[in-house]
Each structure stands twice: as structure tokens, then as C-alpha cells.
N, C-alpha and C positions, 0 to 999 in steps of 0.2 A: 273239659277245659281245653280245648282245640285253640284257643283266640292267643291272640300275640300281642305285646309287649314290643314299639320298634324303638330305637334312635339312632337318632342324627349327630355325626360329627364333623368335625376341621380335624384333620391332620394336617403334620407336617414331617414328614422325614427324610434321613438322607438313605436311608434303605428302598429295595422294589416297595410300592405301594401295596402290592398285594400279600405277599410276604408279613408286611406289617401288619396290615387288616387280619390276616390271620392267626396273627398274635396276637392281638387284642381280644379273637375271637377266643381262643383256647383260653385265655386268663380270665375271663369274664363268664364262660361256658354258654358262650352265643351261637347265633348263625349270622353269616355274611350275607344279608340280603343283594346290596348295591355297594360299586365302587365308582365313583365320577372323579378322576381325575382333573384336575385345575392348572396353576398356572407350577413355575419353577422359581427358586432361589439360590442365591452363592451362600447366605448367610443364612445363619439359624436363627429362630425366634428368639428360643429360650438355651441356657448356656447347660452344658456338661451331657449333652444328646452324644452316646453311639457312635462311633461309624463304621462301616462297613469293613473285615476283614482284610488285606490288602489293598485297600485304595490308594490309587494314582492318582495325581495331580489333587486340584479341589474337588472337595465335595460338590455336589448339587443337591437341593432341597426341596422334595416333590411336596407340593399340597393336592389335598385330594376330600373329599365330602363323603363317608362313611354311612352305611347304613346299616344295623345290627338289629337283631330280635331277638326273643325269648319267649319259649311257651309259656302260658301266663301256669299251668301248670308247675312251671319250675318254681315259683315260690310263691304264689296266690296274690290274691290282691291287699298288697302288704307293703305299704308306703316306708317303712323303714328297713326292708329288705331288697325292694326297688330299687334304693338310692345306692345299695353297696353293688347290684349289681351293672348300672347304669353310669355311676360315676364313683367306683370305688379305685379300687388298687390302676387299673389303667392308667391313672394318671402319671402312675413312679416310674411308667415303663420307659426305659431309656431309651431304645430303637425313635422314639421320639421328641420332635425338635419344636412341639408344639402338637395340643391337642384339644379341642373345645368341645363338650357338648352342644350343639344347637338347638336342637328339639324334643320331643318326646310325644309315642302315639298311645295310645291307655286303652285298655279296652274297659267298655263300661262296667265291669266286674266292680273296679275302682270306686267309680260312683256311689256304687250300688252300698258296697261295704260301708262306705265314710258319710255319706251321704253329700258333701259337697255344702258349698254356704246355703247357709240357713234362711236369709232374707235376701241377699243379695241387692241387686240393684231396686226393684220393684217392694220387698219389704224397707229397706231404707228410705225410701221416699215418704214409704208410709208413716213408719216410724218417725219422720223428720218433719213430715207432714211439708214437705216441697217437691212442688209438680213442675214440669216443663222447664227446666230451668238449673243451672249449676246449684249444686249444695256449695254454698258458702262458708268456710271454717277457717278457722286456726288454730294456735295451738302457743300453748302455755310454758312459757322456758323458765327452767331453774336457772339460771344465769344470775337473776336478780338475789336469789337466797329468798325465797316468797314464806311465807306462814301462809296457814292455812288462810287464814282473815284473809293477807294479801290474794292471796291464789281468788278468793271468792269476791272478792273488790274486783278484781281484774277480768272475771267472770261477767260481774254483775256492767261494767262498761262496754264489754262486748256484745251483751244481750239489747242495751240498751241500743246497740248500733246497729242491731238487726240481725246480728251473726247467727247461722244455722245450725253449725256443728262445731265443737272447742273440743280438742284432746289435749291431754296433758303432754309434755317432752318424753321422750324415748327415756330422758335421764330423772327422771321425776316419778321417784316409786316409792320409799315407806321408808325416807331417812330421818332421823330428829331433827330436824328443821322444818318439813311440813310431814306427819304420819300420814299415810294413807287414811286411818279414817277418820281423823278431823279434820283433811281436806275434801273429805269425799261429804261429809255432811255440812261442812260449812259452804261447800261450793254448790250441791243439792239444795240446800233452803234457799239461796239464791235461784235456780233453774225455777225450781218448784213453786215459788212466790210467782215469778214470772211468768208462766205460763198460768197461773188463777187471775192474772189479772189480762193474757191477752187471750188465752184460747189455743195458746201452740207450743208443746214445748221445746227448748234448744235440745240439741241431740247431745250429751256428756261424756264424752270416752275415755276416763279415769285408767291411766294405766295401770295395770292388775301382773303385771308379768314377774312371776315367781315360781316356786316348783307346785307342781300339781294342786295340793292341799292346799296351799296359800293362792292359785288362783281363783278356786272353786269358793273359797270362803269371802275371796274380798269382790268375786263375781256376785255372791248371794247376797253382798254387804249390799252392791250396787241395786239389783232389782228389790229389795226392799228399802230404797230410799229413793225410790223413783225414774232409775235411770232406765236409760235406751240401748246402752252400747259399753262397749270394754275394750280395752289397747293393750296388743301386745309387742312384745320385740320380739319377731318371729324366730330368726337365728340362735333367740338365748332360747326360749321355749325346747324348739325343737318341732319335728313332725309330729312323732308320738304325743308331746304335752297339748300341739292343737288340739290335734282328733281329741283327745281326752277332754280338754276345754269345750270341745263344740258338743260332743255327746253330753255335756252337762249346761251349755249355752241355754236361757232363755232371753236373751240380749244380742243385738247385734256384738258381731266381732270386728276388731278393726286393727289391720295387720301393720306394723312396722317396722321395713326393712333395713332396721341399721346392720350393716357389716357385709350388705350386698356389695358395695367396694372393692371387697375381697375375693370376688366370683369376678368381676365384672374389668377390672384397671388393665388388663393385659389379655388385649386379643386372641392370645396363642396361648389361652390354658384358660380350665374354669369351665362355666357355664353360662349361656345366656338368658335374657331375663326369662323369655319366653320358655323354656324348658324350666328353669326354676319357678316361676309362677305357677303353672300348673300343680308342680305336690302341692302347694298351699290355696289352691283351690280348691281342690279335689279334699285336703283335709278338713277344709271347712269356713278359710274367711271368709267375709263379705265385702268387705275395702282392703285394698292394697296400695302402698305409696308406691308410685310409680317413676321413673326417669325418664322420661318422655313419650312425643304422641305415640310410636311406635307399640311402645309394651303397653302403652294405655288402651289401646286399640286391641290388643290380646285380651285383656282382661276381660273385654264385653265378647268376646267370638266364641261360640260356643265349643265346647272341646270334646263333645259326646255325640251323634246322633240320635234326634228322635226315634223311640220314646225317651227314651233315657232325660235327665235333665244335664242341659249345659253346661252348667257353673260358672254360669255369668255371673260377673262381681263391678263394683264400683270401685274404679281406677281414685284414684287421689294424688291431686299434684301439691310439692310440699311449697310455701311460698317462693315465689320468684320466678316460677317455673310457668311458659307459657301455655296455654290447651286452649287456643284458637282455635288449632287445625285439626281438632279431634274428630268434627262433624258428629258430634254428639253432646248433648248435654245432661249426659246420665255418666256424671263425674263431679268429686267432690274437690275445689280448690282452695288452697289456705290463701285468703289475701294478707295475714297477717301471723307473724310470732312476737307474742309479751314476754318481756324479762330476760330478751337473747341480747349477749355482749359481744 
């Protein structure tokens, strides 16, 4: 296990830059690959950073682009041991005024272990049975207070209007107002009608996100009543509950990133999408909602070289969002949400 493990950071501090890199190093028990220096600041990103022993007059505030490694030896290819050492305690370190992850480089170990999605872009089409051309979808909001009946009336107008693929809301999971599986069977005999009478059917991605047992049981509810696909909230899951979902997936997965917000609202801390997309590729989705062309453009790049496989996935823009300038049409867009207030 020679192979390496790198990533990429933004700092920000009013310490020497290398000094600091060096202590991220010992905290993390890295190696300092690279240091690229960038521009200076009077002010701080973020409030309650350090400062230097005896300082005169103002601070100033180096930024600088970080580059760190680890033998994959140091803790194998282990996506929830990965995370603690890539983006754990570093972040508390106060010598810092600001600190982002950027990226992340994987050695195919990664792959190899997890296996990476299942259908990806090219089973999805299968699955969807739509070629050359955006997958079409939406997606089904609790807003309204729906029952099942509603949910599948609401269904059944969408199919009519041609739609490809309907997921339920992030917040639409197994409450007494519509249960998971009297929605899932009342919205399935709608899909299921549908398609006996045209020859194709809508792709259904029934949100299933619960702890392990309860995903696996209402995943197995879905493939025996016909379905194609399953929805999760990545963040509540976890990494671990993926991998576990996808070693038990015979269904597309389909990834929803509520509380990416939280990674994302403040330049100078966190993670960007591109480094956080990758573990949930590598764990196994196959769509991921996206926040623009940018990260959508990640999702199709491959992250491994040949032989190895990619983990190429199908980006997803949620409605309103435009993917013009994708220069691809191997992406799923919602042109609509039912029952949102």
C-alpha cells in the first residue's frame, strides 16, 4: 500500500504560512506535499483566529493553497476514517482565519473497496429508457399535506404530461399523513398502469432515508412493486449507511443533498462541492442534486484512471436551476415541484 491519499486546501492566517501548514500537518499526521502562497488581507475571514505572540501594529492575513497526503496505508480505503483525517479536527485549529477544503485525490483502492455507483449515467438512461436527451423530472412536495391517493393523482398528471422521472421531497418520508407504503403502492399502481399501457416506464424515487434496516426493507418494498430508483438525504444517512445501501441496492440510487448549505455558505471554512461529491460517489450514488454547471461538470469527470471505473454519475438540477451551459445532456432536470408553498 505505497499509494497516496492527497488534498487540497485555502488557508487563511495571520501566522508564517508554513509554520501553519506544519501544524495542520502534525494534527492530521500528514505530509506537506505543496505550499502556493496567494494574495494578503488586513481582516480575518472568520472571527476568534490567533495571533501571533508579540505583534506590532495590525495583523496581516496570508492566504495560501495547501497540499497534504497520507499513505493510503495509514488507514486503508475507509471512507469514514478518510473524512476524520481530511476534514476532521483541523478545522478548530485557531492559528487559523479561515480554512476550506478544495479537493481530494483517491487512489483507486477506494473504488475498488466501495465499488462506486451502480448504474450511473448509462444504467440510468437504461433504466429510464431515455436516450440523447435531458431526463426530465420532478419532484413531489409535502407542502400540500398530500395522502397517499393525492401523492398518486399528482403522479398520475405528471405521467400524463410526459415526465421521466418524479422523486418525492427531501421532507416526504413515513409520517401519518401519507406512510411510506401506502404511498409507495398507491403511486406504483399508477407508474405500473402506465407503462402497460405505453411500453416505458417513469423512473419513481420514493424516498427510503432511515437508519439502515428500515432503508433496506422499504428499498425491497420498492423493487417488488416495480420500481427503478430510491432517494436519499445523503447528510442524514451518512457515508457508512450509503455504502450499506448500495451493497444491498438492486435499484438505482438517488442522492439528496439537503444541508450541503452548511459546507457551502462561507468561503473560508467547510468544504467544496467537488471534494464533497467524490465520497458519495465513490460510496455508491448514481444522481446527485447539484448547485450549478460547475459541480455538475464534476460529476460526469471521471475520478479514477483507466482501468479502474470513473464513477461517473448523473448530476440533477433541482427546479429553477439552469443547465444550458452543461454541454451535455447526460443530466437530469426537475422542470417542476407539486404541492410546494
Amino acid at each position: 500500500m505505497d499509494e497516496r491519499i492527497c488534498a487540497r486546501y485555502w488557508i487563511e492566517t495571520a501566522f508564517p504560512v508554513d509554520e501553519v501548514a506544519q501544524t495542520i500537518a502534525r494534527e492530521q499526521s500528514a505530509h506537506v506535499e505543496s505550499i502556493r502562497e496567494l494574495d494578503a488581507v488586513t481582516a480575518p475571514s472568520l472571527p476568534d483566529a490567533d495571533l501571533p505572540a508579540g505583534l506590532t501594529g495590525l495583523p496581516v492575513y496570508r492566504r495560501a493553497e495547501l497540499e497534504l497526503s497520507w499513505p493510503l496505508a495509514n488507514l486503508g480505503p475507509s471512507l469514514p476514517n478518510l473524512l476524520a483525517a481530511v476534514a476532521g479536527n483541523l478545522f478548530e485549529l485557531t492559528h487559523c482565519s479561515g480554512l476550506r477544503l478544495l479537493d481530494l485525490t483517491l487512489p483507486p483502492a477506494f473504488a475498488e473497496r466501495y465499488g462506486g455507483p451502480q448504474f450511473g449515467v448509462a444504467g440510468t438512461r437504461k433504466l429510464a429508457d431515455v436516450h440523447g436527451r435531458p431526463v426530465i423530472g420532478a419532484a413531489i412536495e409535502p407542502g400540500a399535506g398530500l395522502t397517499p391517493e393525492a401523492a398518486a393523482d399528482t403522479v398520475r398528471r405528471l405521467v400524463e404530461r410526459g415526465i421521466d422521472f418524479i422523486r418525492d421531497s427531501e421532507l416526504l418520508a413515513d409520517g401519518p399523513h401519507c406512510p411510506f407504503d401506502e404511498r409507495l403502492d398507491a403511486v406504483m399502481r399508477v407508474v405500473n398502469e402506465a407503462a402497460e399501457r405505453s411500453g416505458r416506464k417513469v423512473m419513481y424515487a420514493p424516498n427510503i432515508t432511515g437508519e439502515i434496516r428500515e432503508m433496506w426493507r422499504r428499498h425491497d418494498r420498492v423493487v417488488a412493486a416495480g420500481g427503478t430508483c430510491v432517494m436519499v438525504s445523503l447528510n442524514g444517512i451518512g457515508l457508512p449507511g450509503l455504502a450499506a445501501l448500495r451493497r444491498h441496492a438492486a435499484v438505482a440510487i438517488h442522492g439528496h443533498r439537503n444541508g450541503w448549505g452548511l459546507l457551502r455558505r462561507s468561503p473560508a471554512i467547510g468544504m467544496s462541492f467537488l471534494a464533497w461529491q467524490k465520497l458519495w460517489r465513490v460510496a455508491g450514488i448514481d444522481h446527485l442534486h447539484v448547485d450549478g454547471i460547475a459541480s455538475a461538470a464534476e460529476c460526469l469527470r471521471p475520478m479514477f484512471p483507466a482501468p479502474t471505473a470513473g464513477c461517473e454519475i448523473m448530476p440533477a438540477f433541482p427546479a429553477g436551476q439552469p443547465y444550458g451551459g452543461l454541454g451535455s445532456a447526460d443530466l437530469i432536470c426537475e422542470e417542476v415541484s407539486f404541492g410546494k408553498r
